[in-house]
Wavefront OBJ file of the C-alpha trace (Angstrom):
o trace
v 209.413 122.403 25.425
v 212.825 124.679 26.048
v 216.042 124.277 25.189
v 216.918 123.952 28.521
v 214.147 121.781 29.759
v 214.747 119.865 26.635
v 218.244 119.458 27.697
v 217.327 118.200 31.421
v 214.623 116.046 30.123
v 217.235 114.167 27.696
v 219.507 113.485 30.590
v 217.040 112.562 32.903
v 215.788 109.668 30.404
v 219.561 108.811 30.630
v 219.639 108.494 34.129
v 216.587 106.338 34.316
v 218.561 103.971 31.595
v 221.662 103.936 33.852
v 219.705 103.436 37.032
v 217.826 100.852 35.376
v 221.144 98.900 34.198
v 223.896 99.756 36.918
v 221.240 100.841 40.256
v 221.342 104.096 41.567
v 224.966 104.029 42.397
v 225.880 103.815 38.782
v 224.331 106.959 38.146
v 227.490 109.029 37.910
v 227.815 111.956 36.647
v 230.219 110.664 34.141
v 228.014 107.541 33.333
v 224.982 109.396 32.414
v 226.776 111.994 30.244
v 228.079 109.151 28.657
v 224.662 107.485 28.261
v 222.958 110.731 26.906
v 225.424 111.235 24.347
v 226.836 115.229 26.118
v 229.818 115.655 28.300
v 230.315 116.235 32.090
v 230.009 119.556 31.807
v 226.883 119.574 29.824
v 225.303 117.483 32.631
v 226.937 119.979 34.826
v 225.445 122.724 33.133
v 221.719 122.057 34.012
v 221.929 120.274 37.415
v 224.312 122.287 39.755
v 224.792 118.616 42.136
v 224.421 115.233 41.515
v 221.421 115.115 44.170
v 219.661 117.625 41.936
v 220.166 115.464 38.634
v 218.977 112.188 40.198
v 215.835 114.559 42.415
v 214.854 116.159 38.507
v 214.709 112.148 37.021
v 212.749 110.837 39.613
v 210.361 113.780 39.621
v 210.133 113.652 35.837
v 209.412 109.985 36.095
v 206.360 110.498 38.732
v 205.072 113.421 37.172
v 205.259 110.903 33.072
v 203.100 108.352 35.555
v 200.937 110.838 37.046
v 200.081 112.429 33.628
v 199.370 108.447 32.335
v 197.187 108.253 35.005
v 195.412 111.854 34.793
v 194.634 111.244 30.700
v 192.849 108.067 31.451
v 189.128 108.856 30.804
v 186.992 108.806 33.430
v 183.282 108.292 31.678
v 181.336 105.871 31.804
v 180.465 102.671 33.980
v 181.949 103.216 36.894
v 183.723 100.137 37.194
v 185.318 100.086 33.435
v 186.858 103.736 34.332
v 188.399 102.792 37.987
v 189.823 99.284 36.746
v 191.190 100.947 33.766
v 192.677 103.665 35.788
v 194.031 100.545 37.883
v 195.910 98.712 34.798
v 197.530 101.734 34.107
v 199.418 101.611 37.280
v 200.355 98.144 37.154
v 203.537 97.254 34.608
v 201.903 95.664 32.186
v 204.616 96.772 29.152
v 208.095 96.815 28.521
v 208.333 100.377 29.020
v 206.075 100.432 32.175
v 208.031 97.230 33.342
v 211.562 99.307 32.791
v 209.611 102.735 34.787
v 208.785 100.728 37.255
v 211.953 99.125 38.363
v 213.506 102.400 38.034
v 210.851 104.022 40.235
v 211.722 100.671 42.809
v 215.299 101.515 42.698
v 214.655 105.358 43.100
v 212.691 104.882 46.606
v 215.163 102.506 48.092
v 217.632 105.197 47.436
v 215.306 107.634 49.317
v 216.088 106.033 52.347
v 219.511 107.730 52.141
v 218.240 110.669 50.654
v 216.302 113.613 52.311
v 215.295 115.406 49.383
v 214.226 112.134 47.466
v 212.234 110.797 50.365
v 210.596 114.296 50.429
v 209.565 113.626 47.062
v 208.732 109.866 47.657
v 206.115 110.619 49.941
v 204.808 113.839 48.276
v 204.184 111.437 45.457
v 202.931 108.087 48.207
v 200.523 110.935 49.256
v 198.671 111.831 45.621
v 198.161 108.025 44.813
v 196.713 107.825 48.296
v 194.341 110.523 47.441
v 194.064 108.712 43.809
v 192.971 105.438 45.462
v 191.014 107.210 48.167
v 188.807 108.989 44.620
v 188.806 105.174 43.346
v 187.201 103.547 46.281
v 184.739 106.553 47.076
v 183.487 106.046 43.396
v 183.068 102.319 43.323
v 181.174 102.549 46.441
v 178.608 105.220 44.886
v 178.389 102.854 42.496
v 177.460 99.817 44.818
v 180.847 98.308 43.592
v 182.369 97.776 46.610
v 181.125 95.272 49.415
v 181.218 96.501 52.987
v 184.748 96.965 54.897
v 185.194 95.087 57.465
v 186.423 98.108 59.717
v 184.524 101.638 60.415
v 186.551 104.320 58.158
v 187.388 107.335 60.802
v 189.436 109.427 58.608
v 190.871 109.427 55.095
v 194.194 108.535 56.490
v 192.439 105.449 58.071
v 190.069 104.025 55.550
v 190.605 99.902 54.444
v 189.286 100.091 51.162
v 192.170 102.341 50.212
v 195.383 100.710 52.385
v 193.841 97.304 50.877
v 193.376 98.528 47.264
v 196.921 99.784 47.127
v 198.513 97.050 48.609
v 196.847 94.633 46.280
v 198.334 97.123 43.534
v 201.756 97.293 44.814
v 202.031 93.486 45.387
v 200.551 92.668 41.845
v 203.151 95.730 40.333
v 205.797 93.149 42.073
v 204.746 90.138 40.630
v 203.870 91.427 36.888
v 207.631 93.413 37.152
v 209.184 89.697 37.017
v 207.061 88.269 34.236
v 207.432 88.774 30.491
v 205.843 91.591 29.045
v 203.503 89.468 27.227
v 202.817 87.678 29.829
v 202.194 90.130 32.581
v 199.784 92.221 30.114
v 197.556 88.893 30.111
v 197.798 87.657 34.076
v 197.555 91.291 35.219
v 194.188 92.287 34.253
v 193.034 88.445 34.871
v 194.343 89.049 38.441
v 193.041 92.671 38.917
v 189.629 91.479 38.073
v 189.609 88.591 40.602
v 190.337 90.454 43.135
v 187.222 93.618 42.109
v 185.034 91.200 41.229
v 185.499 89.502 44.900
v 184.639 93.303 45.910
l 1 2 3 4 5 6 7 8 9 10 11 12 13 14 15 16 17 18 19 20 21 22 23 24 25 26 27 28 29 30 31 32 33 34 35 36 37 38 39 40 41 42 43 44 45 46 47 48 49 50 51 52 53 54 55 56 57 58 59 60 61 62 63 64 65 66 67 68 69 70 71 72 73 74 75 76 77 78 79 80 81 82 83 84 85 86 87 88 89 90 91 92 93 94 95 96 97 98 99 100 101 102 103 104 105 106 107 108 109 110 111 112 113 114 115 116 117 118 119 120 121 122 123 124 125 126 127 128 129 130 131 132 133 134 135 136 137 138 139 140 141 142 143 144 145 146 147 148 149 150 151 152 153 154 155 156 157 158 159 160 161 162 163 164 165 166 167 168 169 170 171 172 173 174 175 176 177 178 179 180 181 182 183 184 185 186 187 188 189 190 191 192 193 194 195 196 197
C-alpha cells in the first residue's frame, strides 16, 4: 500500500469510528483528524472536501465487504458454499456488527447526498447480481423449491428480492443482539429459512 493511500485508508477507519459513535453529522473534519491521531490539514491534504472524505470511507468500507465476500470459497456442495457466502453478509461479529451500523448510517446519509447515493446503488446493484449468482446456483443444484411467480428478467426474479430481504431483515435483527449471541441465532435462523427452500 502507498503512503498516500496509506494515509487515506487511516482516516477513513477514523471516520467509520466517528460515524459509528457521533452519526454522520459528527464526522467533521476536525473530529476525525482528531480521531486518527493527524491534524486538519493532514485530513485536508488527501481529501480536497468533506464530501470526498466521507465518499472514500464508505467506498473503502463496501469494497473491505465485497473483498470478504469475494475470498469466500466457492467449492464444494453447493449449498455449504452459498450459505457460507450468506453468513458472511450477515453481522455476526463485533467488527461486522460495528461495519454494519456504519454502512446503515452511511445510506441514510445518501439520501442527502448525490455522490453517496451514486455509490449506494452502484454497490445495491453488485449484491443484486451476488444474490442473483446465489439463487441461479442453488437451483442447479435442486436447492431451491419452485417460485411462486414466473421470473421475466433478472431485475424481476423472487428468489433474489426474497433472498435479500430475508438477509437485510436478519442483518437488522442480529445488529441489536450481542455478538455472541447473534453468531449463534444467525446461522440457526439462516438455515430455517434455506432449509424451508
Amino acid at each position: 500500500m502507498n503512503q498516500a493511500r496509506d494515509g487515506r485508508t487511516r482516516i477513513a477507519e477514523a471516520v467509520w469510528r466517528t460515524v459509528e459513535r457521533d452519526g454522520v453529522a459528527g464526522a467533521s473534519v476536525r473530529a476525525v483528524a482528531s480521531e486518527a491521531g493527524v491534524t486538519g490539514g493532514t485530513v485536508q491534504y488527501h481529501f480536497s472536501t468533506h464530501a470526498r472524505m466521507l465518499h472514500f470511507a464508505m467506498e473503502l468500507l463496501a469494497d473491505r465487504f465485497t473483498q470478504r465476500l469475494v475470498e469466500t470459497p466457492r467449492t464444494g456442495e453447493v449449498a455449504d458454499w452459498t450459505r457460507a457466502i450468506l453468513l458472511e453478509m450477515l453481522p455476526l461479529s463485533e467488527d461486522r456488527q460495528r461495519e454494519f451500523r456504519v454502512w446503515l448510517a452511511f445510506t441514510t446519509h445518501a439520501h442527502t447526498d448525490p455522490q453517496l447515493a451514486a455509490l449506494k446503488e452502484s454497490f445495491a446493484e453488485r449484491l443484486r447480481e451476488l444474490y442473483q449468482r446465489l439463487c441461479d446456483a442453488r437451483r442447479a443444484a435442486g436447492l431451491a423449491g419452485d417460485d411462486p411467480l414466473p421470473v421475466v428478467d433478472l431485475a424481476d426474479d423472487p428468489g433474489v428480492a426474497i433472498l435479500q430481504a430475508v438477509i437485510d431483515g436478519l442483518a437488522l435483527q442480529l445488529a441489536e443482539l450481542s455478538p455472541a449471541e447473534a453468531s449463534v441465532r444467525g446461522p440457526r435462523l439462516l438455515d430455517h429459512y434455506l432449509s424451508a427452500r
